[in-house]
C-alpha positions as CSV (number, residue, x, y, z in Angstrom):
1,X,68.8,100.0,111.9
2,X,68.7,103.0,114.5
3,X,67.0,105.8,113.0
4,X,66.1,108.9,114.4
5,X,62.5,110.5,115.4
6,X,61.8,114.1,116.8
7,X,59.4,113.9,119.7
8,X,57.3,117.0,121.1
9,X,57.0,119.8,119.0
10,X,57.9,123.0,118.5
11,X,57.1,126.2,121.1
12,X,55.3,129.1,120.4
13,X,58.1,130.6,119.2
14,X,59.9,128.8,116.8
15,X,63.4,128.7,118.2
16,X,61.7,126.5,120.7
17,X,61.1,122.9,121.2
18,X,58.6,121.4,124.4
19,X,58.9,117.9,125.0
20,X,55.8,115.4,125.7
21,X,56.0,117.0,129.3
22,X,55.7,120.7,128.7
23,X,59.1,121.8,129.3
24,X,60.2,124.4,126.5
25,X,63.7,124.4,125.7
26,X,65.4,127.5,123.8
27,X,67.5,126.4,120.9
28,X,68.8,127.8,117.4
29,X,66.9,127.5,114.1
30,X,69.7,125.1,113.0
31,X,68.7,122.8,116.1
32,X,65.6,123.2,114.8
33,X,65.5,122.5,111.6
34,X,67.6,119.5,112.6
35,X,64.7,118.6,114.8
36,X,62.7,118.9,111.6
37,X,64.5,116.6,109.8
38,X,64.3,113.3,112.2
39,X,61.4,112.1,110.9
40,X,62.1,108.4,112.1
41,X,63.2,107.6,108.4
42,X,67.3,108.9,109.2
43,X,70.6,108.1,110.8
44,X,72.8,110.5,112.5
45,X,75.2,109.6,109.7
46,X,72.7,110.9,107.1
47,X,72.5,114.2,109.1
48,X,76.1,113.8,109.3
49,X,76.5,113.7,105.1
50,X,73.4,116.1,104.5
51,X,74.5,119.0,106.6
52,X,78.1,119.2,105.9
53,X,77.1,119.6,102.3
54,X,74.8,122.6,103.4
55,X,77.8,124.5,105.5
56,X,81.0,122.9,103.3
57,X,82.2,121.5,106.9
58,X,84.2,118.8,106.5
59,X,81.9,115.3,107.8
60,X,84.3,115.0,111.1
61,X,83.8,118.1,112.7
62,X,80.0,118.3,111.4
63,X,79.9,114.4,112.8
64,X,81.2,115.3,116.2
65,X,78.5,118.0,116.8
66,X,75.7,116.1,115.3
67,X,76.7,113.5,118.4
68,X,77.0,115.8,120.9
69,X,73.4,117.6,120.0
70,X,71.4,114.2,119.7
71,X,72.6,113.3,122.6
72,X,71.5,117.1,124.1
73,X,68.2,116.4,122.4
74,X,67.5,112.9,123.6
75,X,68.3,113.9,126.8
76,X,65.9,116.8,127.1
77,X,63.3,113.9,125.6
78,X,62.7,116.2,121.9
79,X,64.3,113.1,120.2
80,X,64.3,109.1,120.0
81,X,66.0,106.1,118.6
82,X,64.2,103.9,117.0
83,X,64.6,100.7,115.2
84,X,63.8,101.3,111.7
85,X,63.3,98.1,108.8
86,X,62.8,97.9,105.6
87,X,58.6,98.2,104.4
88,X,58.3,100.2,107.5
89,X,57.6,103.6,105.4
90,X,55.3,101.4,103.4
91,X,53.2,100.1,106.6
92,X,53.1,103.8,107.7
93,X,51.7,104.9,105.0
94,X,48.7,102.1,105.0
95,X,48.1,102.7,108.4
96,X,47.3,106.3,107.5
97,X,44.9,105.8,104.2
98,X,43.1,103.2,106.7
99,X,42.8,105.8,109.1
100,X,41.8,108.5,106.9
101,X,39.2,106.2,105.5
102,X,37.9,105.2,108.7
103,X,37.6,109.1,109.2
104,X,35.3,109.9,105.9
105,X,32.6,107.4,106.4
């Protein structure tokens, strides 16, 4: 399943997102908080369901945008597809209490 992950991180002022490059890229708070919420655990669909509850939009019109700004995002490389499978959160979440282990000693 095609999930999606934010990539860079966010500017020195936070209506702005730099990719993995350096190139800063003005944007909303929405956009942002968007950004935000692709952790590499949702769908577009689940930003679909999740944000038309916030603004009582109706999931069409809030789908069609939600398209067109992952594909804005993706594009200006502050966002990824990636394949997501079940267990994944779970092997995430070892690989980090190995690493903070390793850290302590």
């Amino acid at each position: 399943m095609r999930k999606l992950k934010k990539r860079g991180r966010v500017g020195q002022k936070a209506s702005e997102l730099v990719n993995e490059e350096g190139r800063t890229f003005k944007v909303d708070n929405m956009v942002v908080q968007i950004w935000h919420m692709c952790d590499g655990t949702v769908t577009s669909e689940d930003l679909v369901k999740e944000i038309s509850q916030k603004i009582k939009q109706k999931e069409g019109v809030v789908r069609k945008t939600i398209e067109i700004l992952v594909g804005k995002m993706e594009k200006a490389g502050v966002m990824e597809y990636v394949e997501w499978r079940r267990g994944a959160a779970r092997e995430m979440k070892l690989r980090v209490s190995v690493r903070r282990k390793e850290v302590a000693r």
